[in-house]
N, C-alpha and C positions, 0 to 999 in steps of 0.2 A: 504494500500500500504506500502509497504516495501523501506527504503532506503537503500543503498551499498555503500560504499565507495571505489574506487579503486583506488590502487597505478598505475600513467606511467609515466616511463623515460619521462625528459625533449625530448631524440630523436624521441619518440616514441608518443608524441606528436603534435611535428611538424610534424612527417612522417605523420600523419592523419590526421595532419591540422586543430585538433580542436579547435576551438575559444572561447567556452565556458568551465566553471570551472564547471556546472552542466547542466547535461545532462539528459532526461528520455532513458531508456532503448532502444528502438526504435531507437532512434536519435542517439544513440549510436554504435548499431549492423551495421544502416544501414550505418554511414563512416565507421566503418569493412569494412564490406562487399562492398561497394564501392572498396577504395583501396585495398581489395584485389583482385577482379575482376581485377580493373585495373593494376596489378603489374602482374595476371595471362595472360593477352593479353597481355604485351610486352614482358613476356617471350613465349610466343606462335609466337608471329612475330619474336625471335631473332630466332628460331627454324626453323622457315618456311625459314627464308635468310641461313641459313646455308645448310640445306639440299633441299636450290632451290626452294621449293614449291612456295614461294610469285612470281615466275615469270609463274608459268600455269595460264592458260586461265581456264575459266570455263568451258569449250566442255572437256581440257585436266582431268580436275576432275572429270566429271561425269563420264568420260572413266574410270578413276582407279577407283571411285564407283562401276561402274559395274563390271569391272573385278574382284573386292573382292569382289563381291557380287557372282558373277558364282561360283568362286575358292569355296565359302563357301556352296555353294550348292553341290557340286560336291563330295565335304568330306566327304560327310554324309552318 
């Protein structure tokens, strides 16, 4: 096995909220990936309040589902 030293900003740090000074790779990738998911949903909610979505009903979604679903048929 191989060790790696990485440099991270003090901010960047706490943005990931690691608590430990050594980490395996794993344990590592997955608070990545963690806070990045999670920073990728709230930009996804501030998206959906701006352009209305977060107020449809599921009936009103599957309806646009379908509709782009015909519309992509139809193109062809």
């Amino acid at each position: 096995m191989k060790t790696l030293n990485v440099s991270i900003s003090d901010v960047d740090y706490k943005r990931f909220g690691i608590k430990k000074d050594e980490l395996s790779f794993d344990d590592f990738m997955d608070i990545v990936n963690r806070k990045m998911a999670q920073e990728t949903l709230r930009e996804c909610v501030k998206q959906a309040k701006k352009y209305g979505l977060d107020k449809m009903t599921m009936a009103e979604i599957d309806e646009e589902i379908k509709a782009v679903r015909e519309n992509a048929k139809t193109r062809h």
